[in-house]
C-alpha positions in Angstrom: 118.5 95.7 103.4 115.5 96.3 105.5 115.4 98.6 108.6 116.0 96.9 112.1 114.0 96.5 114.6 114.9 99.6 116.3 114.5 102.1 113.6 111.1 101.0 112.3 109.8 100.8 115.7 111.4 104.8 116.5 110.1 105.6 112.7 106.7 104.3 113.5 106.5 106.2 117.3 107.1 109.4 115.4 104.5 108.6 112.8 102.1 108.3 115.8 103.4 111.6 118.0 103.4 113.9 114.9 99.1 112.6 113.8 98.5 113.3 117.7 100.1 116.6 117.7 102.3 117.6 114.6 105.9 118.0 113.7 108.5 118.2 114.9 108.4 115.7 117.5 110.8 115.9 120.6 113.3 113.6 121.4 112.2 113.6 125.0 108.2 112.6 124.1 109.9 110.1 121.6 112.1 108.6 124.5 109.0 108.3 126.9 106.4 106.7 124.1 109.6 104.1 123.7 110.5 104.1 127.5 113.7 104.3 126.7 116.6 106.7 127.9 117.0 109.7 125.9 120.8 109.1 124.8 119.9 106.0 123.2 116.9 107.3 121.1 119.3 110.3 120.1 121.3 107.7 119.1 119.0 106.5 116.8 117.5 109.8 116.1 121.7 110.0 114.3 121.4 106.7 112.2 117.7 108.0 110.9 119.4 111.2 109.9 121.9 109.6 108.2 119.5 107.5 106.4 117.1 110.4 105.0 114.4 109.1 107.3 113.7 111.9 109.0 115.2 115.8 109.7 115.7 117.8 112.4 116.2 121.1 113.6 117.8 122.0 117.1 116.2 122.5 120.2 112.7 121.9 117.8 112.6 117.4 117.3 112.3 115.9 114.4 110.3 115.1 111.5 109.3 112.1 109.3 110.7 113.0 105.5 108.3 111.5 102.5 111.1 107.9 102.8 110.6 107.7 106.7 106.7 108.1 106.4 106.7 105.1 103.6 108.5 102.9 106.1 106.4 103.8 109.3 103.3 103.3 107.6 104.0 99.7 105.9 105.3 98.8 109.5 101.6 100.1 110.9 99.9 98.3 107.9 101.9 95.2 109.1 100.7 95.6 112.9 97.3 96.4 111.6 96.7 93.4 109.9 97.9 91.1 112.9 96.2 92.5 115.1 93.3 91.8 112.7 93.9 88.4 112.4 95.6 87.2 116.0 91.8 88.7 117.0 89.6 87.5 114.1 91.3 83.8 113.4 93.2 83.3 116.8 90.7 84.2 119.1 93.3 86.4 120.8 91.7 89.1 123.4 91.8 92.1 122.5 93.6 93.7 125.4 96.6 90.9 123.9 96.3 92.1 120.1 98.8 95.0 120.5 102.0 93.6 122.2 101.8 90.4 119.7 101.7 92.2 116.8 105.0 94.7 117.9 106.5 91.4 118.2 105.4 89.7 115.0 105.3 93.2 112.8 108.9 93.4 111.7 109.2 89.9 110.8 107.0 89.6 107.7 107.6 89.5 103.9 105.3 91.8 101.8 104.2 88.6 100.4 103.0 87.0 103.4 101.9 90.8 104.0 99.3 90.4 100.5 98.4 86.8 101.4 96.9 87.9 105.0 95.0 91.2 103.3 93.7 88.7 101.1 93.1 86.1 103.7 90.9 88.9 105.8 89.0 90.3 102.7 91.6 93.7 103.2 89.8 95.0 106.5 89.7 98.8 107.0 89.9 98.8 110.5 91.8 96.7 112.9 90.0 95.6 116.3 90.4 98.8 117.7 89.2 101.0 115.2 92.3 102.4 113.9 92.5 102.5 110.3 94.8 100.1 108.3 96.7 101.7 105.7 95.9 100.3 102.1 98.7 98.5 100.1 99.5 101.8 98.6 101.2 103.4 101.6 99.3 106.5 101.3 98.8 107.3 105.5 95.3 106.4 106.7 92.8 109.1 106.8 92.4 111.3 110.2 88.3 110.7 110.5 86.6 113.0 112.4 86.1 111.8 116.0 85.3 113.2 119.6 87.1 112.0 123.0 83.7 110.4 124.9 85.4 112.3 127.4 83.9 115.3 125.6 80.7 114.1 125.2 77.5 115.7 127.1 74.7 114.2 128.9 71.8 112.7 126.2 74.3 112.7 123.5 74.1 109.3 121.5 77.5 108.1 119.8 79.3 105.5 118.6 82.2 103.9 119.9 85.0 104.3 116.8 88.7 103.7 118.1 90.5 103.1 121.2 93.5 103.3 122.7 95.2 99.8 123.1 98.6 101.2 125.3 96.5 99.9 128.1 95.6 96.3 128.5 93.9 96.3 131.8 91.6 99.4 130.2 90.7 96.9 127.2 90.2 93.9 128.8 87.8 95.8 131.0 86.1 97.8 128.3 85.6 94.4 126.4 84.0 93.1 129.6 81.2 95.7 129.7 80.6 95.9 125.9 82.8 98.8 125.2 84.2 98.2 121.7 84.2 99.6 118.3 81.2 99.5 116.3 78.9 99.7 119.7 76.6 102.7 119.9 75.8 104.0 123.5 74.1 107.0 124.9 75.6 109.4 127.9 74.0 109.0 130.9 75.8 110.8 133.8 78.8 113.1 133.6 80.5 113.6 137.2 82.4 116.5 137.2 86.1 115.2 137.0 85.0 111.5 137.9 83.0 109.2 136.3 80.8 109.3 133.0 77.7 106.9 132.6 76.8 105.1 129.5 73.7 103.4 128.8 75.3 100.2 127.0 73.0 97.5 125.9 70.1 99.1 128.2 72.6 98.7 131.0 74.3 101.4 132.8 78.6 101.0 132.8 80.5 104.1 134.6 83.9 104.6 133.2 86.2 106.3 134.5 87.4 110.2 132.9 90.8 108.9 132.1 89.7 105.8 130.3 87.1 108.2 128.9 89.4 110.1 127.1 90.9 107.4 124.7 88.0 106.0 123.7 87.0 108.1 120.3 83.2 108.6 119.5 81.4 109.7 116.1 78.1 110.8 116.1 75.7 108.6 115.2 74.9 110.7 112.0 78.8 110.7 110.7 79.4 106.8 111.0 82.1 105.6 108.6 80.7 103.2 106.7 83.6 100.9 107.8 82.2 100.6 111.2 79.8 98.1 112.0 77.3 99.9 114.0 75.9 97.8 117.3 72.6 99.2 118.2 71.5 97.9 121.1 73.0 100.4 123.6 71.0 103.0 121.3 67.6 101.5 122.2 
């Protein structure tokens, strides 16, 4: 019987909490990445217990065991690939990708899962550079990446992964030619305000706290996964 719902989408907030900041994972963070009250995600926390899907250790959170891991990541493969085609074949925005795919994500057989790979030549990245998990479950490697929020005036970068939890961010970012792929070069950085990129030979000002989920490489380290856009590097 497959997981519900519920527990893949609890297994695969985990997942994400413990690659931002490691295990164990509190119940508290896990309840606020969900928006949901904490009793009901202890709740769930329980049922995962009782399933081997994850241990925990009190007053610490928990932690994904090898079983849990396997489901989050075939659940983040599934969203990956969605995204990847709603954007690619559906000509959905970007800023739209994300909630679609939570939606569509539990609902798929693993054949209809090796159809769409096939269908979209088994993409690397999905539209926001995160990395898709291959069919063997093994989780996607951590590349090395910068917050732009980081970067320093002259420094020329790439623009590798960002954040979709915000949708009027994206839909902005995609506005000014802020996506994966584009390389751009710091202009300005305000103390605590704005930082200045030189996009396409055009300045854009973003602000610090879009600034720090945007992810940059160097334009020396570019995974060769990412389609490099030069013309903010001219």
């Amino acid at each position: 019987m497959s997981p519900s719902p519920v527990i893949e989408d609890t297994l695969k907030t985990i997942y994400h909490l413990q690659q931002e900041a490691g295990p164990p994972v509190g119940t508290s963070d896990i309840a606020d990445r969900l928006d949901k009250a904490q009793a009901t995600v202890t709740s769930t926390l329980d049922r995962l217990e009782d399933q081997e899907l994850i241990t925990r250790e009190p007053y610490q959170g928990s932690e994904l065991t090898d079983k849990g891991r396997t489901v989050a990541v075939e659940v983040l493969r599934h969203h990956r690939l969605l995204e990847t085609y709603l954007a690619d074949h559906l000509d959905y925005p970007w800023e739209l990708v994300h909630e679609e795919a939570d939606r569509l994500e539990h609902h798929i057989s693993e054949e209809f899962e090796r159809r769409l790979a096939e269908t979209l030549e088994n993409p690397r990245r999905d539209p926001h550079g995160d990395p898709i998990p291959g069919e063997d479950l093994e989780p996607p490697n951590q590349d090395p990446m910068r917050p732009l929020s980081a970067c320093e005036v002259g420094d020329r970068v790439v623009i590798t992964r960002v954040s979709d939890r915000n949708e009027d961010d994206l839909a902005y970012l995609a506005d000014v030619g802020i996506t994966p792929g584009t390389a751009v070069r710091i202009v300005d950085v305000a103390p605590f305000g704005m930082i200045t990129l030189d996009v396409d030979d055009t300045e854009q000002a973003i602000p610090e706290g879009v600034a720090t989920s945007i992810r940059v490489t160097s334009l020396n380290d570019v995974d060769d996964s990412v389609s490099v856009d030069h013309r903010g590097d001219a």
